[in-house]
C-alpha positions as protocol buffer text, in pm:
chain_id: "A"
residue {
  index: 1
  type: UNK
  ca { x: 16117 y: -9761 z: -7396 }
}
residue {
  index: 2
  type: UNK
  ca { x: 16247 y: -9667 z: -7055 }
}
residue {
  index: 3
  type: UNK
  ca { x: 16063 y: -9678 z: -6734 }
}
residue {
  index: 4
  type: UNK
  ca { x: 15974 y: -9353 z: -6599 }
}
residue {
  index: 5
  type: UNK
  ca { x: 15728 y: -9238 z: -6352 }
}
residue {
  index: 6
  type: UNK
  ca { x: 15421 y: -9155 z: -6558 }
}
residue {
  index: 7
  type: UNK
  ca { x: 15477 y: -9546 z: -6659 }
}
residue {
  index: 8
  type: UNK
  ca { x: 15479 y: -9676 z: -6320 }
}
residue {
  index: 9
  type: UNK
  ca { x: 15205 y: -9776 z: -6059 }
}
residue {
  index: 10
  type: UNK
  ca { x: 15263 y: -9747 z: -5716 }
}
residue {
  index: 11
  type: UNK
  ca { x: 15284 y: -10128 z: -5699 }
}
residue {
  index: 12
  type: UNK
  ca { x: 15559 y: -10156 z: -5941 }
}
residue {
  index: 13
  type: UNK
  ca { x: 15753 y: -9959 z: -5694 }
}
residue {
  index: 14
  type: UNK
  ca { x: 15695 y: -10137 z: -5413 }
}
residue {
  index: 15
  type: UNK
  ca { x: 15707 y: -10491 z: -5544 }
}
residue {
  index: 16
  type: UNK
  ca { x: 16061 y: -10437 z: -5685 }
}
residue {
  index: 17
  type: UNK
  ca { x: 16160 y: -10325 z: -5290 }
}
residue {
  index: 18
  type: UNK
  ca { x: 16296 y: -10600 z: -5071 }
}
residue {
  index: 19
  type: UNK
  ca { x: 16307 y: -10396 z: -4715 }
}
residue {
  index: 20
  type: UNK
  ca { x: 16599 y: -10501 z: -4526 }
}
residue {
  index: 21
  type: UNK
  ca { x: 16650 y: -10550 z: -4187 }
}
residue {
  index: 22
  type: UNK
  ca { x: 16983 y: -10657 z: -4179 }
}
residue {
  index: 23
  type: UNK
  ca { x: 17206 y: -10434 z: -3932 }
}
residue {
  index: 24
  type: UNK
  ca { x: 17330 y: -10619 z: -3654 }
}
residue {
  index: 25
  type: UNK
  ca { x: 17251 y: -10364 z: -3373 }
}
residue {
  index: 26
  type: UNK
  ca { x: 16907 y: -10385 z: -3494 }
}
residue {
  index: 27
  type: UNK
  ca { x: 16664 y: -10440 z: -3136 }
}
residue {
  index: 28
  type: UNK
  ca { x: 16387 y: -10651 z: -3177 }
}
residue {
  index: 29
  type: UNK
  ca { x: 16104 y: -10368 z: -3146 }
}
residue {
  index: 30
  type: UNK
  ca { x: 16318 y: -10193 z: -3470 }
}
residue {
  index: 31
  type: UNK
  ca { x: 16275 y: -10511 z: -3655 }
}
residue {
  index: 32
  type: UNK
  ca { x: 15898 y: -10508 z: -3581 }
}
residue {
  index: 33
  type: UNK
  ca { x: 15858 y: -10174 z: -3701 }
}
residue {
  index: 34
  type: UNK
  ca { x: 16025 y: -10246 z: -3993 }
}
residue {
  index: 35
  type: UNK
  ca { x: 15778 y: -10549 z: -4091 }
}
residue {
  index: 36
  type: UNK
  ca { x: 15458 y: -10328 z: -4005 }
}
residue {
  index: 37
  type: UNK
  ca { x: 15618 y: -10075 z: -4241 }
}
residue {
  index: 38
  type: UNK
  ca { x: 15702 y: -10347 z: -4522 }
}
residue {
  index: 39
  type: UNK
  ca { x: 15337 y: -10446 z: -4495 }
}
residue {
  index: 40
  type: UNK
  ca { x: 15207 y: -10084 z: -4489 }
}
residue {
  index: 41
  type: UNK
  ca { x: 15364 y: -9992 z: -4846 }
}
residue {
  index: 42
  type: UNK
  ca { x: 15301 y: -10371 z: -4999 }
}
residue {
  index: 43
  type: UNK
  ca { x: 15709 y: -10465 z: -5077 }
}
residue {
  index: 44
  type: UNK
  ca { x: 15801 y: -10769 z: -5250 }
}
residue {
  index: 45
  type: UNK
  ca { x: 15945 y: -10877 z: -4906 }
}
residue {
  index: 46
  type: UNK
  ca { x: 16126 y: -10788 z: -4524 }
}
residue {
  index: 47
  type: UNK
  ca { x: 16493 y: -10942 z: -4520 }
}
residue {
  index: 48
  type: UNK
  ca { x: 16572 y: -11014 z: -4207 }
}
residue {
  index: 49
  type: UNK
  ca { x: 16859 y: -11141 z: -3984 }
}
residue {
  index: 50
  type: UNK
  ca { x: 16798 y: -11566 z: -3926 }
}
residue {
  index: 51
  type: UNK
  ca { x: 16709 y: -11497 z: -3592 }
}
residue {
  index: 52
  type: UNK
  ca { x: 16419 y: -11222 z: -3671 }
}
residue {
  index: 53
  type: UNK
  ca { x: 16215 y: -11532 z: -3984 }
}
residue {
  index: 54
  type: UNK
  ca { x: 15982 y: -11634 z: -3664 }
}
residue {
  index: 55
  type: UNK
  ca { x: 15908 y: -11273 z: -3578 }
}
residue {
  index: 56
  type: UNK
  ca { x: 15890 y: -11137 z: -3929 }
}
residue {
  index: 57
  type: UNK
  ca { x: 15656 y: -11447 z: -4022 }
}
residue {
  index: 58
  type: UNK
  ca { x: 15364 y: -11349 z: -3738 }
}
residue {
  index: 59
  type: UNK
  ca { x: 15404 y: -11021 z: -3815 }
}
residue {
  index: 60
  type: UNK
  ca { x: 15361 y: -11032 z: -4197 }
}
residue {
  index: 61
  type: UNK
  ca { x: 15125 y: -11374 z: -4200 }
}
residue {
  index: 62
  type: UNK
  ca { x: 14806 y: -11250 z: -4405 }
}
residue {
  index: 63
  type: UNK
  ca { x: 15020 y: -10989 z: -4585 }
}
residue {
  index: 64
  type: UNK
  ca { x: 15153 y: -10969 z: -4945 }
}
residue {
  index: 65
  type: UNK
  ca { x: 15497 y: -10943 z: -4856 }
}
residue {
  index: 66
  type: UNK
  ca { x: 15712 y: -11218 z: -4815 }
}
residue {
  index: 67
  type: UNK
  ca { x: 15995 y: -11310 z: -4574 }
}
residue {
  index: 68
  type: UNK
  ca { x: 16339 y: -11354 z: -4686 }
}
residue {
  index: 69
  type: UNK
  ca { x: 16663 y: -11392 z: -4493 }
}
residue {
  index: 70
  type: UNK
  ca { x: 17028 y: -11457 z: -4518 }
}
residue {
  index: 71
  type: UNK
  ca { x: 17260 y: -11797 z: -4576 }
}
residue {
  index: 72
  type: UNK
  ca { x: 17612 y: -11773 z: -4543 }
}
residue {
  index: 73
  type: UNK
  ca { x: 17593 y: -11440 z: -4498 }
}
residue {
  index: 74
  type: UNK
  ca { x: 17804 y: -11167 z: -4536 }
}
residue {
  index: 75
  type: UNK
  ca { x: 18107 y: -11353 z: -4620 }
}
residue {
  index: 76
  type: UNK
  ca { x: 17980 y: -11682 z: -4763 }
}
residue {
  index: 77
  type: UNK
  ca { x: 18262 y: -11870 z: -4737 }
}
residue {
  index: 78
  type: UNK
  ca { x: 18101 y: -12130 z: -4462 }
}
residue {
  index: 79
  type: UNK
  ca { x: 18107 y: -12500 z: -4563 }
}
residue {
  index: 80
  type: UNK
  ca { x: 17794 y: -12624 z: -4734 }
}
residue {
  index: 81
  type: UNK
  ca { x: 17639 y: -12793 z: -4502 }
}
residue {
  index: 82
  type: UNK
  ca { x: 17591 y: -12529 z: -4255 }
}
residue {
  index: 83
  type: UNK
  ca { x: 17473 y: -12353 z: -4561 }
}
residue {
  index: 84
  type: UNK
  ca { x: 17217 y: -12608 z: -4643 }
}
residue {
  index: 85
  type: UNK
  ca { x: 17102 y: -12638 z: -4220 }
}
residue {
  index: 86
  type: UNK
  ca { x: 17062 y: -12257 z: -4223 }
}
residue {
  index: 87
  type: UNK
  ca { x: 16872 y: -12263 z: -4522 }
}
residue {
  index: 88
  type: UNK
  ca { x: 16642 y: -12555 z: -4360 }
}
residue {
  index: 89
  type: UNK
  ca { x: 16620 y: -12400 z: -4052 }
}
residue {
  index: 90
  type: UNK
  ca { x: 16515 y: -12089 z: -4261 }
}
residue {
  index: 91
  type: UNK
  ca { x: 16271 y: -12264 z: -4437 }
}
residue {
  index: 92
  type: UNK
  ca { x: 16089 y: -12431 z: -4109 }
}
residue {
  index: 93
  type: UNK
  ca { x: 16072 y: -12058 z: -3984 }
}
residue {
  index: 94
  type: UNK
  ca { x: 15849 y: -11940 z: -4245 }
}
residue {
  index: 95
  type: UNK
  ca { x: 16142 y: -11768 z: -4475 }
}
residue {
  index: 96
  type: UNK
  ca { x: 16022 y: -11817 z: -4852 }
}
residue {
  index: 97
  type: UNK
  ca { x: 16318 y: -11617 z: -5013 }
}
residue {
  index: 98
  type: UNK
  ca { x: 16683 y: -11676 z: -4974 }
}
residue {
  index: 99
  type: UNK
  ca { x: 16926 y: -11435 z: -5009 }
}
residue {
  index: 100
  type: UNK
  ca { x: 17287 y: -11678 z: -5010 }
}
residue {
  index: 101
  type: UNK
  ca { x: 17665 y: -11522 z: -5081 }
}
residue {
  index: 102
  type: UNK
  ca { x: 17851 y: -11771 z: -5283 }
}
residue {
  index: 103
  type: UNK
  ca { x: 18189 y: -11924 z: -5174 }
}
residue {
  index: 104
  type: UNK
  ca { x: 18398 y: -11590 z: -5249 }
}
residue {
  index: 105
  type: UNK
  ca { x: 18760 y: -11766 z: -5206 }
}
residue {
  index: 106
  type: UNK
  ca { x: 18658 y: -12043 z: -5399 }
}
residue {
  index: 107
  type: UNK
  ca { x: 18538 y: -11847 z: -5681 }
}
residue {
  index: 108
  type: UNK
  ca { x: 18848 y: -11636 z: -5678 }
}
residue {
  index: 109
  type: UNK
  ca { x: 19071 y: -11978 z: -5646 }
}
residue {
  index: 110
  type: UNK
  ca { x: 18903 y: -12085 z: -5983 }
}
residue {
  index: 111
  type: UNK
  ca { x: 18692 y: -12363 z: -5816 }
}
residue {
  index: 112
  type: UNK
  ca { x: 18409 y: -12322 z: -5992 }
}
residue {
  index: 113
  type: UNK
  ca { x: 18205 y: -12720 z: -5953 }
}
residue {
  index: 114
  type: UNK
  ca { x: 18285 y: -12606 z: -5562 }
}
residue {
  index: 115
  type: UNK
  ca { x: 18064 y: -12284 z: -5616 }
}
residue {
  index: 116
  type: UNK
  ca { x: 17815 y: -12469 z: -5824 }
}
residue {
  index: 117
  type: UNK
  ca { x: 17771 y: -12747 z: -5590 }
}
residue {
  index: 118
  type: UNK
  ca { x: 17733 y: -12497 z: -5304 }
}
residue {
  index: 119
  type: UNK
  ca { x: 17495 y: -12292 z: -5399 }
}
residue {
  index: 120
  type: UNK
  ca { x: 17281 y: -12604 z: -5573 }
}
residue {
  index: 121
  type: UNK
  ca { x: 17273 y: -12790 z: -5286 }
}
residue {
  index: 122
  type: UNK
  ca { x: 17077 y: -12434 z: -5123 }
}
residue {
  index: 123
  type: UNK
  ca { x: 16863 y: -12433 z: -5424 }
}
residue {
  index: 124
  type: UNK
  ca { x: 16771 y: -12774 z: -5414 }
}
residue {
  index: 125
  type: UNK
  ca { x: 16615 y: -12721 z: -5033 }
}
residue {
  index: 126
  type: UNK
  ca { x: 16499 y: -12438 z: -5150 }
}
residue {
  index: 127
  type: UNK
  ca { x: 16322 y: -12511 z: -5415 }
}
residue {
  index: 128
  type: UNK
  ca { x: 16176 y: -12868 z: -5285 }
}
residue {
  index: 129
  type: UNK
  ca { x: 16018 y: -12580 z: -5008 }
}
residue {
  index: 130
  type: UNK
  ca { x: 15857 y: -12369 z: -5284 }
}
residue {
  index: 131
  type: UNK
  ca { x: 16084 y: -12091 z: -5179 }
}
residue {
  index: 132
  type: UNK
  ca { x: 16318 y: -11878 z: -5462 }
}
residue {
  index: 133
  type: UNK
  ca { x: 16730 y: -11821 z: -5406 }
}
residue {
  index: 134
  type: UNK
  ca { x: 16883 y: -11484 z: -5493 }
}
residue {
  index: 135
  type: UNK
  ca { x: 17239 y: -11570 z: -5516 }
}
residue {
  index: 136
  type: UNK
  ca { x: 17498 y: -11306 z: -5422 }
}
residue {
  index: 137
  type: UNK
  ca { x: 17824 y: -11254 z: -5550 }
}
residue {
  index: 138
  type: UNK
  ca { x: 17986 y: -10960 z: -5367 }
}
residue {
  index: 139
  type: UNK
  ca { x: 18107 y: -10816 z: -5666 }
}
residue {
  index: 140
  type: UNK
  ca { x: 18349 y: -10539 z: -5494 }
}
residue {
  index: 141
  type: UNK
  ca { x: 18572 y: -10845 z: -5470 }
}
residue {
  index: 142
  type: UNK
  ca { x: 18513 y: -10970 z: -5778 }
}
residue {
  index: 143
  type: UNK
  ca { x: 18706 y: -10910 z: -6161 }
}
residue {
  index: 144
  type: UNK
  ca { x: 18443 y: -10886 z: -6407 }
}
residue {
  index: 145
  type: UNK
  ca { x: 18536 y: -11236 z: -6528 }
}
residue {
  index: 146
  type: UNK
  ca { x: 18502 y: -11383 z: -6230 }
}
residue {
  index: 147
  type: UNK
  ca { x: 18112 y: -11181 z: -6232 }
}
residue {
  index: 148
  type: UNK
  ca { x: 18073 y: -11348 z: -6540 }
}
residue {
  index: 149
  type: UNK
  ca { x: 18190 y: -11709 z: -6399 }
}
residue {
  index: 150
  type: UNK
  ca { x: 17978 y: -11635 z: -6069 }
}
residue {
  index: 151
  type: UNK
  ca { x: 17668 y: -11585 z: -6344 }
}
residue {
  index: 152
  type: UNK
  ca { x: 17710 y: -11908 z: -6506 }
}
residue {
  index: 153
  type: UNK
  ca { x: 17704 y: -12116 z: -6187 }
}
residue {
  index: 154
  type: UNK
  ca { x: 17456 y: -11961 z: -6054 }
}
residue {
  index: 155
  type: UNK
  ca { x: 17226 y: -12053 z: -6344 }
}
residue {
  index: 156
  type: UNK
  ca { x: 17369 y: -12382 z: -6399 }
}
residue {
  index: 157
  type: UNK
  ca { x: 17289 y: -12455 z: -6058 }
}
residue {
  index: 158
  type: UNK
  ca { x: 16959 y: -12332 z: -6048 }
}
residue {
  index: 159
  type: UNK
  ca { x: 16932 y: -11985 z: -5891 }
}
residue {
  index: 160
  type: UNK
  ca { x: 16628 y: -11753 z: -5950 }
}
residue {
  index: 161
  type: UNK
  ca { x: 16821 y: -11421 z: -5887 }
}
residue {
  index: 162
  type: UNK
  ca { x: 17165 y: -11309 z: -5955 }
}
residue {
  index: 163
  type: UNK
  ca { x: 17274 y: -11030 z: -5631 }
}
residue {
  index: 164
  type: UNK
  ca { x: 17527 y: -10779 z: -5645 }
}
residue {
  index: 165
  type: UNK
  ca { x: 17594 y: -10738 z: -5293 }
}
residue {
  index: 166
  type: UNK
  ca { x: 17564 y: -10816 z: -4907 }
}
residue {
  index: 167
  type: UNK
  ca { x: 17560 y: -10368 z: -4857 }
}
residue {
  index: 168
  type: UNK
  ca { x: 17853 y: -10521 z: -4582 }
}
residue {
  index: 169
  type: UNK
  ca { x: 18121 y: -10499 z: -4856 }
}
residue {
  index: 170
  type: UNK
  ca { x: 18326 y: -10121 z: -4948 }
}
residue {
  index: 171
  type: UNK
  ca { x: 18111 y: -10104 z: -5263 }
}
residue {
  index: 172
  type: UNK
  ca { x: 17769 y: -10220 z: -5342 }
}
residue {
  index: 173
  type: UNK
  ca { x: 17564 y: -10186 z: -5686 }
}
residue {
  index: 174
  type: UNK
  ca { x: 17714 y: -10036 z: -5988 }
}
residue {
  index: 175
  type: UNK
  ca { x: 17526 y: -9934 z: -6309 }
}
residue {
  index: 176
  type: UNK
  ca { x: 17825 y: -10121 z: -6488 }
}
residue {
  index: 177
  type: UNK
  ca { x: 17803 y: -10451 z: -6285 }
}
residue {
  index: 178
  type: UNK
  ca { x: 17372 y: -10473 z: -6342 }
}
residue {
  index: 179
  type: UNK
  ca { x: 17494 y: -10455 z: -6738 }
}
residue {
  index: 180
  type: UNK
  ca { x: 17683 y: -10731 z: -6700 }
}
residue {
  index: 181
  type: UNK
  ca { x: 17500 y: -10967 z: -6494 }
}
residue {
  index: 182
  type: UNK
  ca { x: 17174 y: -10886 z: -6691 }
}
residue {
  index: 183
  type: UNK
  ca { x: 17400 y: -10976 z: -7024 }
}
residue {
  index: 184
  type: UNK
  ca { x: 17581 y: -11315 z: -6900 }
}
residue {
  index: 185
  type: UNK
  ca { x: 17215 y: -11426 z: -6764 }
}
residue {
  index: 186
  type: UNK
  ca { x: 16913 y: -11596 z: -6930 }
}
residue {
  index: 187
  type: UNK
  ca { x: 16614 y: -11418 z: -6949 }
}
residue {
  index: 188
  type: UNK
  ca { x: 16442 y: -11604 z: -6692 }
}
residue {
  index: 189
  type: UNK
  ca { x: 16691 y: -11503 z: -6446 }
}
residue {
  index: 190
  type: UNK
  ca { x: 16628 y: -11192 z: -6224 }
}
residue {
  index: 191
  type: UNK
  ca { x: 16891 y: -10967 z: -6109 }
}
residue {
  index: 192
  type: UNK
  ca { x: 16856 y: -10788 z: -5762 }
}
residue {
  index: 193
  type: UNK
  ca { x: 17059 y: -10496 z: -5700 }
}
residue {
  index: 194
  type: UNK
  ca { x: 17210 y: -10407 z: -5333 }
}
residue {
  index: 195
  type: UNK
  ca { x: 17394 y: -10175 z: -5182 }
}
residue {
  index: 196
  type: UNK
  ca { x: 17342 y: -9772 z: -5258 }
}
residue {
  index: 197
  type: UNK
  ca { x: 16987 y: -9787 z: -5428 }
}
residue {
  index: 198
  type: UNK
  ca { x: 16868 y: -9533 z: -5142 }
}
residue {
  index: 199
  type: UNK
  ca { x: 16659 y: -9308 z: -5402 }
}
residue {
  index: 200
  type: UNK
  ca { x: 16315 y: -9330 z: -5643 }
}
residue {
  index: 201
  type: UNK
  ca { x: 16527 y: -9197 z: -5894 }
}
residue {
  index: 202
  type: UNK
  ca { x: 16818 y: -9454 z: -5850 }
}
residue {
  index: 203
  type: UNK
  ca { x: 16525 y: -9741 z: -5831 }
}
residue {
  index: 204
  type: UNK
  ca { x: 16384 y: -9649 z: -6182 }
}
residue {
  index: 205
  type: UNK
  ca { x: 16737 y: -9619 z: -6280 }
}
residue {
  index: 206
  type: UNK
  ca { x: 16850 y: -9945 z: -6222 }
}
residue {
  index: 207
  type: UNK
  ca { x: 16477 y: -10098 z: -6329 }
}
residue {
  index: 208
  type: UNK
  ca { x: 16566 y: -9954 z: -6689 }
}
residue {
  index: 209
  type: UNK
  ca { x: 16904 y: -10174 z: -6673 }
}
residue {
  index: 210
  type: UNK
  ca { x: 16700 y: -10416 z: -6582 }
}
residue {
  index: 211
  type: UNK
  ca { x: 16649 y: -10513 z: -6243 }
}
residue {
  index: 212
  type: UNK
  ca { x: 16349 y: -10634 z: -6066 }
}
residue {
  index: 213
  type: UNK
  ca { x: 16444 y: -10619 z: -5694 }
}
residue {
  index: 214
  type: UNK
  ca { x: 16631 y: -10412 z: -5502 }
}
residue {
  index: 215
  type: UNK
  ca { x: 16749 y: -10422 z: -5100 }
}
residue {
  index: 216
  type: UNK
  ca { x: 16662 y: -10105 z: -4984 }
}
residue {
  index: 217
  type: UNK
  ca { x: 16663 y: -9934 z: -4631 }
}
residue {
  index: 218
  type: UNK
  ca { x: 16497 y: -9600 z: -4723 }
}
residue {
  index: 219
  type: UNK
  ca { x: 16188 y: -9747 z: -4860 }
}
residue {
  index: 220
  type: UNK
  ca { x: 15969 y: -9547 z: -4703 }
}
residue {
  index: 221
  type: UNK
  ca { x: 16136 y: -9244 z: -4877 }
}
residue {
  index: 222
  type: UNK
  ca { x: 16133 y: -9413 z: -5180 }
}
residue {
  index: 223
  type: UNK
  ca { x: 15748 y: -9500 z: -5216 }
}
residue {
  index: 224
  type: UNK
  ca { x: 15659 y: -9168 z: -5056 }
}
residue {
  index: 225
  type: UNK
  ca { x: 15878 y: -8959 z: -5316 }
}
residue {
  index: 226
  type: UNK
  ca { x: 15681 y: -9142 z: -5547 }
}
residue {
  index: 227
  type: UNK
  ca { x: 15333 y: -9075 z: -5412 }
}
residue {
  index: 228
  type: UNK
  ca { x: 15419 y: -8680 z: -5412 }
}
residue {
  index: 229
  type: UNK
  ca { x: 15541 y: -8688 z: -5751 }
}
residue {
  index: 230
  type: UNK
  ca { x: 15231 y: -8849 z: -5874 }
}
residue {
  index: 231
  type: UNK
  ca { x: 15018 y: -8614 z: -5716 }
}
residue {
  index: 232
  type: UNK
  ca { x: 15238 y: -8334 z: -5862 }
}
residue {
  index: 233
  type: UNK
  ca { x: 15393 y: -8231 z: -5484 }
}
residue {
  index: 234
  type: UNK
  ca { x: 15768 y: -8173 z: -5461 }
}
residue {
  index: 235
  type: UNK
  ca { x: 15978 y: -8488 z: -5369 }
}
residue {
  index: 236
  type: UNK
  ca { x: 16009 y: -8529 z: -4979 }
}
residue {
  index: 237
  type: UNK
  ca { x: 16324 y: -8518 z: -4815 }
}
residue {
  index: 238
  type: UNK
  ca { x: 16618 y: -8764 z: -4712 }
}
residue {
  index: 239
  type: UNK
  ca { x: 16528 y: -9057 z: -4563 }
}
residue {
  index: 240
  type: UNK
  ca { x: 16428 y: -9107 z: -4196 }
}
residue {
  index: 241
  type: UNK
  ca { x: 16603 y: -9292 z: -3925 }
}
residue {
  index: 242
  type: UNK
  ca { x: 16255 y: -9379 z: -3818 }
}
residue {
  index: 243
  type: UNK
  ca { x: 15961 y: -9611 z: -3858 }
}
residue {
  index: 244
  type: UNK
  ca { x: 16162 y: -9935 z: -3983 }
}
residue {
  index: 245
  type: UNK
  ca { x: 16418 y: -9740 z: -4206 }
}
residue {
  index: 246
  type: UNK
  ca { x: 16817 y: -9768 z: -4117 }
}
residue {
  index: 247
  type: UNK
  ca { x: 17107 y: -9561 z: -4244 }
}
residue {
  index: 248
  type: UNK
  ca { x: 17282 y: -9809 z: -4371 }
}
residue {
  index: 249
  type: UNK
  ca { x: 17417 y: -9853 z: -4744 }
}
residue {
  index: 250
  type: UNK
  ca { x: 17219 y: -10182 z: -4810 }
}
């Protein structure tokens, strides 16, 4: 049976939202906002920018929500090694999810051990930390067969999530691409949509396709729309530039 709202706590919402923070002319007092609001509505996680882990960590310690950040990120095509001394540097911050983009030329040159070994050698730090890897593809530049390739890697080398997007590309999350990734994936493998997910009724959506995370910027909107729809109110309005939410198509 699909998910719909009558079937969903408030915490399903919420846990399935990873708020990102991930803009570059973000200031530092936007970023802070935007962890007191993650912590507020009880998301999965904040991701923030490498720079922002310390700040996000004393701002979240005590809190259910984790902090993530980015490796190789938006274009992923740095050599592994700086991959691997982001990811530790990450790690030492207080980061416990990883959000890494794969070696896009190298997947489209057909060097697939060179993607596997890349993003292995981030899971392997990773997980040795106790911290999960959502791997992410950039599918806007991908064929579907090179989706499907990008899948098999990623689970032969370890990762916990399968990713659609950075939100940096010209396309983000398609219903299509979720189909696919959640069919060329084992079970155990989550899939976290990014990139246009900016709506409760686009976040159920994609849950029914299943998906378990999203990166969302409007999650205040989202979470609130839900709140007035459970107490029978019309849903509230577009989302706010405000409080720790970004336009933005993350």
């Amino acid at each position: 049976m699909p998910y719909t709202i009558e079937d969903l706590t408030e915490r399903d919402i919420a846990k399935t939202i990873d708020h990102s923070l991930l803009r570059p002319e973000l200031d530092d007092a936007f970023v802070e906002d935007g962890c007191r609001l993650a912590a507020e509505y009880h998301v999965a996680s904040v991701c923030v920018r490498p720079a922002d882990v310390v700040r996000a960590r004393s701002i979240l310690e005590g809190t259910d929500v984790a902090v993530g950040t980015t490796i190789g990120f938006p274009h992923g095509n740095h050599r592994t090694s700086i991959k691997v001394a982001e990811a530790r540097h990450a790690l030492d911050d207080g980061a416990t999810e990883l959000d890494m983009v794969i070696q896009i030329g190298a997947l489209k040159s057909g060097r697939d051990a060179d993607v596997q070994a890349d993003i292995e050698a981030v899971v392997d730090v990773a997980h040795a930390a106790g911290a999960i890897v959502k791997v992410i593809f950039e599918n806007a530049y991908l064929t579907d067969e090179e989706k499907i390739r990008a899948c098999h890697l990623t689970e032969a080398a370890g990762g916990d999530f399968v990713k659609t997007s950075t939100g940096f590309a010209s396309g983000g999350a398609t219903h299509d691409d979720l189909r696919l990734m959640r069919a060329n994936t084992s079970p155990h493998i989550q899939v976290k949509a990014a990139g246009g997910v900016r709506t409760l009724d686009a976040l159920i959506d994609v849950m029914n396709l299943g998906v378990t995370r999203i990166g969302a910027t409007a999650t205040k909107t989202i979470i609130d729309d839900f709140r007035a729809r459970k107490a029978g109110l019309a849903p509230v309005g577009s989302a706010s530039s405000s409080s720790g939410e970004q336009a933005g198509t993350y």
